[in-house]
N, C-alpha and C positions, 0 to 999 in steps of 0.2 A: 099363424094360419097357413103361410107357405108351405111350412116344414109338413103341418099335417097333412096336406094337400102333398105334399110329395112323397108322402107313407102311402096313404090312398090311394096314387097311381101306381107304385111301383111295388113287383114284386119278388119270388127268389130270383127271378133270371135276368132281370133289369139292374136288382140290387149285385149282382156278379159282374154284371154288366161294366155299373157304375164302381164298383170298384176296383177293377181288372185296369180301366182308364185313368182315374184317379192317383193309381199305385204308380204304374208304368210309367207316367208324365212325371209323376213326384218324384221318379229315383233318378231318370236319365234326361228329364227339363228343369224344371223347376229347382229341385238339389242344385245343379250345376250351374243354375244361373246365379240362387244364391251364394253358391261358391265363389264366383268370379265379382259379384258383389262385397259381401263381406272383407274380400282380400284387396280389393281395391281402395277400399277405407282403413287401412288398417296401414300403419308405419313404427316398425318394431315392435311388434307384438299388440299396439294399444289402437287406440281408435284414432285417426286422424285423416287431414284434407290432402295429406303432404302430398300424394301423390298426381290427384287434382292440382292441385297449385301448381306443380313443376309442368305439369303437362299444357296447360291454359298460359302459361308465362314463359315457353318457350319458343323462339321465334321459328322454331322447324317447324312445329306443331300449330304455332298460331303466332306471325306476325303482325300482330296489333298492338300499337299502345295506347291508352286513353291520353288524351292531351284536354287543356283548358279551351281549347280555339276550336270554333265548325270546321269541319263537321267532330270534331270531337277525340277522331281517332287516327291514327296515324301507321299506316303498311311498314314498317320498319324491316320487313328482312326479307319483302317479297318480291320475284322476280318478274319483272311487267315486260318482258320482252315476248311478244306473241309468237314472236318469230323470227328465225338467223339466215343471213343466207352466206353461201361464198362463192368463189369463184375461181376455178383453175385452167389450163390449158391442157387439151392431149398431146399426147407424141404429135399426133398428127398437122397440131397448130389453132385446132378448134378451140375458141374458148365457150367453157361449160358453167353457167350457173344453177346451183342449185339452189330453193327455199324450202327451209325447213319449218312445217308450221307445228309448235309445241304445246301452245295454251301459253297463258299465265301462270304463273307458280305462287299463290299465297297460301304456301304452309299447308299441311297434310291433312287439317279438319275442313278448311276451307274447302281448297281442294277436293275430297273428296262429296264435300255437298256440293260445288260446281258442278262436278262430272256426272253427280246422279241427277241434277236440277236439268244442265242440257241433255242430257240423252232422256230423258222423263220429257222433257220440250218439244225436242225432235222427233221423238217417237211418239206423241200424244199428236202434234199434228199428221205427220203422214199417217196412222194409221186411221184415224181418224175421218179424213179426207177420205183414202179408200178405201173405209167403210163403209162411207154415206155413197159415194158409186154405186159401187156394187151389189148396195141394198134399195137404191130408191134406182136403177136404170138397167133396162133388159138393151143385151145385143147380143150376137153370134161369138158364142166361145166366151162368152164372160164366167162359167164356172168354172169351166178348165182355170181360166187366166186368174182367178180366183183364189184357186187351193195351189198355186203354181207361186204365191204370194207367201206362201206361210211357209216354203222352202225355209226358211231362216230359223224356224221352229228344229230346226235339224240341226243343232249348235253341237258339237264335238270340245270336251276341258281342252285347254291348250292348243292346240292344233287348229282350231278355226281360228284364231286368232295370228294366228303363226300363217297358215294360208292367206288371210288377209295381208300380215306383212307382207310375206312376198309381192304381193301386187303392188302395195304404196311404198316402196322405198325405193332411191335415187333410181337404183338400176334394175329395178323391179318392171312387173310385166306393163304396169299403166305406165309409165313414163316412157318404157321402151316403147309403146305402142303409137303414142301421141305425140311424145320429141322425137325420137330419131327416126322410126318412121313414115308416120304422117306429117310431120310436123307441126302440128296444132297448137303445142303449146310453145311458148318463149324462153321457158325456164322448167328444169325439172322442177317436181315439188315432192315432198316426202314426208307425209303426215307421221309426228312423233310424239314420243309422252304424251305430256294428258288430254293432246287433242286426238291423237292414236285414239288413246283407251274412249273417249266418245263417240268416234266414227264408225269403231269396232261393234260398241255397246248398241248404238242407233242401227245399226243393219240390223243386227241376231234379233233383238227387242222388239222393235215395233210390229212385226205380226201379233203380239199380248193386246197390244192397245187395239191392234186390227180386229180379232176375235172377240174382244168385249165390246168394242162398238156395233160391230157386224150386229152381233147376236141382239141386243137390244134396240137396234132400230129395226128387226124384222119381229121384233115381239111389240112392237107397238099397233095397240088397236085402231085400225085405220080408221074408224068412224071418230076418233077423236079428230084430228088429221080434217076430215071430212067434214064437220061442224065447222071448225075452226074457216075453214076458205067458204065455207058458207055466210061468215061473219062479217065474209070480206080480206081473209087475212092468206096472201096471196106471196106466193117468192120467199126472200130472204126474210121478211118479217114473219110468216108461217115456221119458216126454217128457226130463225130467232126464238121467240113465244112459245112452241109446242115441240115441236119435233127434238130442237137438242135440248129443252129441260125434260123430255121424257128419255131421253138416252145417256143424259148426268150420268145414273149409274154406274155404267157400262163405260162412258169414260174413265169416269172417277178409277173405277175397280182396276183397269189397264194402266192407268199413269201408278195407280199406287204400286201394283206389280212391278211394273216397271224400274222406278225409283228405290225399289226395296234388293230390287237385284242389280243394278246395279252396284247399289252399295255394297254390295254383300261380295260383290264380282272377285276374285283372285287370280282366276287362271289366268284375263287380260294384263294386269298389271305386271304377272310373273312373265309373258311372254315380250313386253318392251322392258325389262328391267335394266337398269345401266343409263334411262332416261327421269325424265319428271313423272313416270307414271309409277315410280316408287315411292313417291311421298304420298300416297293414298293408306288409308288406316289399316286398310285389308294387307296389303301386303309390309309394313311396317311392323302389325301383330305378329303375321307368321316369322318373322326375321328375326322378332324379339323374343319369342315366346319362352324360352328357356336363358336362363345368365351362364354364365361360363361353368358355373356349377353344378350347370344340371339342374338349379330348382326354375322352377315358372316362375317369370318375370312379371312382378309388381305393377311394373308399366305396361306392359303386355297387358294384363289385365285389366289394368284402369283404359287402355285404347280402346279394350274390348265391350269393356261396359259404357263407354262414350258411344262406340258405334251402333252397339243394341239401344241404349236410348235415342238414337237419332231416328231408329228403323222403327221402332214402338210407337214414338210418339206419332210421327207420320202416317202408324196403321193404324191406331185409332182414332187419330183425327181426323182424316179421311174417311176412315171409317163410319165417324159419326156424324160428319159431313152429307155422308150417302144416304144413310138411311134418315137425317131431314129432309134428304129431297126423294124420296121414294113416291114418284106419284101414282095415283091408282090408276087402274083401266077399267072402264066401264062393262067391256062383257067379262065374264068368269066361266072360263073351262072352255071356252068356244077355241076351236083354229079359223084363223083366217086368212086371207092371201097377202102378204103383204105388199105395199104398192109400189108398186115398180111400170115403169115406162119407158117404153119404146126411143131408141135415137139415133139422130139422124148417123149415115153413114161417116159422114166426115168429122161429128163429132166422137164417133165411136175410135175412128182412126188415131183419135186424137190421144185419147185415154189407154187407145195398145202401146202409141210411142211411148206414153208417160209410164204406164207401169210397165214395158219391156226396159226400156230406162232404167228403171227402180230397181226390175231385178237383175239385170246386170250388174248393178255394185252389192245389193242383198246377195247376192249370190256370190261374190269374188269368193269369201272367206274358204264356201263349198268346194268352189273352182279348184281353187288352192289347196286345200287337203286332197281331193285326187287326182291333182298333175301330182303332188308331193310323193302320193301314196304308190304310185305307179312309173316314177319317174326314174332312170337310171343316172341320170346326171342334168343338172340344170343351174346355167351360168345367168348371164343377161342378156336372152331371149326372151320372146313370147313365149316360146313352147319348149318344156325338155329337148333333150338332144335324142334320146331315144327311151321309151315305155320298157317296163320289165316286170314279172312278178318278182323279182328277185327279195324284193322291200318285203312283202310280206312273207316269205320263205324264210327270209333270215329271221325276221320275228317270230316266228311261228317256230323253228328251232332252236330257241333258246328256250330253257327249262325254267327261268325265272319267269319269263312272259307268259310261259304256259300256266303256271302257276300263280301268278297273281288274276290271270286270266279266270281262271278257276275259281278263284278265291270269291274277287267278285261276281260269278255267277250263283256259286252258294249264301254267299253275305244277303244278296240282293233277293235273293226267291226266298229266302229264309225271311228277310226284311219283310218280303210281301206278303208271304203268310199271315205274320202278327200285324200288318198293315190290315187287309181283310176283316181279322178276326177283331182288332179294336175298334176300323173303323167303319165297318158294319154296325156293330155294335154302338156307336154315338150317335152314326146318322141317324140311326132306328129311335134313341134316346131324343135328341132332338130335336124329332119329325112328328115322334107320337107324345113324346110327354114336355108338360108344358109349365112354365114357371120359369124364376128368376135361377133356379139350380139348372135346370138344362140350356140357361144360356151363359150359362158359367162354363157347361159344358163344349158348348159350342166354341168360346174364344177359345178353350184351353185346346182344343183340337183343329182350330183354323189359325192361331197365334205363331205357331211355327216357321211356319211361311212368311212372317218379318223377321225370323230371327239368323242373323247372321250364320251360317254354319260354321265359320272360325270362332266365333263366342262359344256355341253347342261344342265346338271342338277345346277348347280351351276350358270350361268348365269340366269336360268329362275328365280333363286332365288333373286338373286340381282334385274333384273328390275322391277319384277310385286309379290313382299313381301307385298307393301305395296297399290296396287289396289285392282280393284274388282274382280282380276283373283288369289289374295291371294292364295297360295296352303294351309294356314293355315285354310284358310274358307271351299276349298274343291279344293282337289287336280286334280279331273275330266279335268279342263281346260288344265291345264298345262301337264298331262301325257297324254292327247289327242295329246295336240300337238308336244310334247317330240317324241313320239310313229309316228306319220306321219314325221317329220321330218329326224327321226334315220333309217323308213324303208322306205324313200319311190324309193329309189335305186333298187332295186330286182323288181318293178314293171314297173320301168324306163326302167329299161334296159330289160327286159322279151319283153315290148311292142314296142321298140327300135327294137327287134331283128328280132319281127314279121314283122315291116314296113319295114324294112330294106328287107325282102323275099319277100317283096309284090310286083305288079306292078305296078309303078308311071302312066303307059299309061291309067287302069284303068280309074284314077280318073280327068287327063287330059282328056278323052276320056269325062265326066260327066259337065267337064266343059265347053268343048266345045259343049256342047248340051244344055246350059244354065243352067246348074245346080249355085248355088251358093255354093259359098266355105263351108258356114256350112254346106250345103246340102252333101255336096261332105261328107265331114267328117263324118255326122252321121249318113249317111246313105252307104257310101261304105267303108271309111278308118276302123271304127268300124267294123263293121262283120267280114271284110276281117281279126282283129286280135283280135277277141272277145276271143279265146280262149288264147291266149298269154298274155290278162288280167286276165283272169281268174286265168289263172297258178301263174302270178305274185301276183295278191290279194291274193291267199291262201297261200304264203309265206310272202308277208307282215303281213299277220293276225298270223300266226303262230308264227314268230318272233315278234310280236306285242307282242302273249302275255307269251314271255317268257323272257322278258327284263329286265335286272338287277338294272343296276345301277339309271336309269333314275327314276322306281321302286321304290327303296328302299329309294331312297334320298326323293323324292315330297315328296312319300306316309308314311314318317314318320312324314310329318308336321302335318297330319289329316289321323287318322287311323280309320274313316268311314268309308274315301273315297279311303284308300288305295287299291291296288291291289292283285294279289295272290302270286306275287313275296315277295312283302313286307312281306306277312302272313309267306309265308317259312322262311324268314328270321326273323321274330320274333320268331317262331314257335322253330325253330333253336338256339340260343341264348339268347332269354329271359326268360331263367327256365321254359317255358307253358308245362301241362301236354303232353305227348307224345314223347316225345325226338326224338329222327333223325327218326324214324318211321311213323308217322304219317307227318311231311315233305314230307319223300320218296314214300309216296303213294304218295304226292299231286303232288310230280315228276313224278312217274310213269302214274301217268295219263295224264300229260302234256306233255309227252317223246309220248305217242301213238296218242295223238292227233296231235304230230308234225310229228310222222309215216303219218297216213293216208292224213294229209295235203302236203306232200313232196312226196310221191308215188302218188297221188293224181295229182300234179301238172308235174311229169313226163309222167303219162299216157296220161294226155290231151296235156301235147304239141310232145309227142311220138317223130319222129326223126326232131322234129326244134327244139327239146330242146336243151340248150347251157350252158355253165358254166354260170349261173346268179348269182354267188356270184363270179364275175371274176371282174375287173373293166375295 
């Protein structure tokens, strides 16, 4: 009965539609996942655990043993030390302590579900917090201080991270500023490994959790709200009972982003590497991916397919977590103001300190890539010793920079195209036509978005190493389609949101005048959400090209065709003239490009814009 019901809906330009999605996800997802699957079970040629087994029994990977005695298990090869300190003299006679704080070290699966658990923690409450601010309390300047907040949204591969080092290490600018100058603190401190990559993760992050909360407590219809204190239910128990089980989702959907990216996170772990933020699975895969022989690595791949099932499971659990708690709202189609009130001046005062506070360290990382990017030399000061273009001069005059620069500007508008054209084409599928098949459709084109892009990268490797899509021949192919595959979510659901506001009678109204259904579509469903494409493409193309992992891993097989990500990351760790400098321009300039494409894509969708990094 389905099936017939989904003849009956669909027709030649839907069934093209549907199959155009279908193909495209089956050649460069689906295929490569099964690839990295299949090779993961497999030990010499036959079917087996062995690879499982060595990986869960190894105490790098997982220091656990079962024992007979509560609790049962026993940390056999993990290191519990939080934190090291030492303590030297200067020339001068001064003695200097420093504390290094590290994390704990239990083995690289652990591990890496720690550091996605606390930065998912950290980042769910503060954004959280001020999101119920800024959506339930009016004062002077709170929108400015508002979108001044999602600075962090402006994440740069490598290099924000690298800007944040500079501030948190011994002789770096926050200790400079607080030991030797003010004196505030007693001892330097020097956040490292994998409490580094948390602190890191927790600045950039929490505006996701901040925008999905934001947006769902101003979409709540205040007459519920309104009953509710009518009932007697006043303060924190209001707050409790109604307010935060209607904005569940909106949390939910940011912790889960959250948590999916940090796992997924590389370029942090690549910029403390030499510390504990190497036992993280992300950067463990890329180290192993290939054996001494040049083939892709067995283990590699079983890490990979452990890390994609960690990120799957989480996004449908949550996922189906969410939409149990999906409550309804009483009016339909209505706008309404949402409630917000007036406060007092010193409470207002209170809440600048707090988030001028906040983004002071949200912003370090920022900080950091443009004293970096502009800096002519910088020892252990506050500040460069003197400003220069020079940083980006000399990037800009090398012909490899120019040309990976290139590259991903073609990869990525190319990317966006077939982004557009598919995912127009879904949202349109899963907005108008309805059944158990178009929400097949919908995971298959919102799924991507848990899936690690060093998995995506590692599967495209395994299936098409050895065709004509070779990434060894040139990597273009496969980071095209790495690139529309990893964004084409943010376009989906931008153009989802817009059909969603549209009017169905419209386009019924067009076909009852004998329009034909492609007619109908591109000639009324398009305009009616031309701009909600738009918004969406220019956040696909931004995230297009500032993508890491998928990046680094092709674009090392052939470094013509590699990208600019790749360049940073050479640029960065392979001795090239210029050291973090000349990176951090190529950041800063990728950081502004991601500014006016993100401001950009707000202005034009003005107030139907929606958390589009929400799920």
């Amino acid at each position: 009965m389905r099936l017939r019901e989904l003849i009956w809906q669909m027709d030649k330009l839907s069934w093209t539609q549907l199959a155009s999605i279908v193909l495209f996800f089956s050649l460069f997802l689906l295929t490569p996942l099964g690839a990295v699957t299949l090779r993961s079970f497999t030990y010499g040629g036959k079917p087996s655990l062995y690879w499982f087994k060595f990986v869960f029994s190894d105490n790098f990977y997982l220091p656990v043993d079962i024992v007979d005695k509560p609790p049962y298990i026993k940390l056999s090869g993990a290191a519990l030390d939080f934190y090291r300190s030492i303590e030297y003299t200067t020339p001068s006679g001064e003695k200097v302590r420093i504390v290094y704080v590290q994390g704990w070290d239990l083995g690289v699966i652990l591990n890496s579900l720690a550091v996605a658990g606390l930065t998912t923690l950290f980042s769910t409450i503060l954004g959280s917090a001020l999101a119920f601010v800024f959506a339930r309390y009016r004062f002077p300047g709170c929108e400015a201080l508002r979108i001044l907040l999602l600075v962090p949204l402006l994440s740069t591969p490598f290099v924000g991270a690298i800007g944040l080092k500079k501030m948190i290490t011994a002789d770096g600018v926050l200790n400079t500023l607080f030991y030797d100058v003010l004196h505030i603190l007693p001892f330097k401190v020097e956040f490292t490994g994998l409490a580094a990559v948390v602190a890191v993760q927790t600045l950039i992050f929490y505006p996701i959790v901040f925008l999905n909360t934001y947006t769902a407590l101003i979409s709540i219809d205040p007459t519920l709200e309104e009953q509710a204190e009518n009932m007697g239910a006043y303060g924190f128990r209001l707050f409790r009972t109604v307010t935060m089980p209607l904005a569940t989702p909106g949390v939910e959907a940011g912790a889960l982003m959250v948590f999916i990216l940090s796992l997924e996170d590389l370029g942090t772990p690549i910029v403390f590497r030499g510390t504990r933020a190497e036992k993280l699975l992300t950067f463990q895969i890329f180290t192993r991916m290939f054996t001494p022989a040049g083939l892709i690595s067995q283990e590699a791949t079983t890490l990979a397919l452990i890390l994609l099932a960690f990120s799957v499971v989480v996004f449908l659990g949550v996922r189906r977590y969410v939409s149990l708690k999906r409550y309804a709202m009483l009016s339909k189609g209505g706008v309404w103001r949402p409630r917000r009130r007036s406060i007092r001046l010193i409470t207002a005062s209170l809440i600048y300190l707090t988030c001028l506070l906040m983004l002071f360290f949200a912003t370090l990382p920022h900080a950091g890539v443009t004293l970096l990017a502009f800096a002519g030399e910088w020892g252990g000061t506050i500040l460069p010793a003197y400003f220069t273009l020079r940083n980006f001069k000399g990037a800009l005059s090398d012909p490899e920079v120019v040309n990976t620069i290139a590259n991903s500007l073609s990869y990525s508008a190319t990317a966006t195209a077939l982004i557009v054209m598919l995912g127009v084409s879904a949202a349109y599928l899963v907005s108008r036509k309805r059944g158990a098949w178009m929400t097949l459709v919908d995971v298959l084109v919102t799924i991507p978005i848990a899936i690690p892009g060093i998995v995506i990268a590692t599967g495209l490797f395994l299936v098409y190493l050895k065709t004509p899509l070779s990434p060894l021949k040139s990597g273009a192919p496969l980071l095209i389609a790495a690139y529309t595959i990893r964004k084409i979510t943010f376009t989906v659901r931008s153009v989802y949101s817009g059909l969603e506001q549209t009017d169905l009678e419209l386009e019924e109204a067009a076909l009852n005048l004998g329009a034909s259904r492609a007619r109908v579509f591109f000639t009324i469903a398009i305009p009616l959400v031309a701009l909600n494409i738009l918004a969406g493409g220019m956040l696909s193309f931004i995230y297009c090209m500032s993508e890491v992992s998928t990046g680094i891993v092709i674009g090392d097989a052939n470094h013509r065709t590699a990208p600019m990500t790749w360049k940073m990351y050479d640029m960065l760790y392979k001795g090239l003239a210029g050291g973090v400098f000349q990176p951090a321009a190529l950041g800063f300039m990728l950081m502004m490009l991601q500014l006016t494409m993100i401001v950009g894509a707000n202005l034009i969708l003005r107030k139907r814009a929606t958390a589009l990094i929400g799920v």
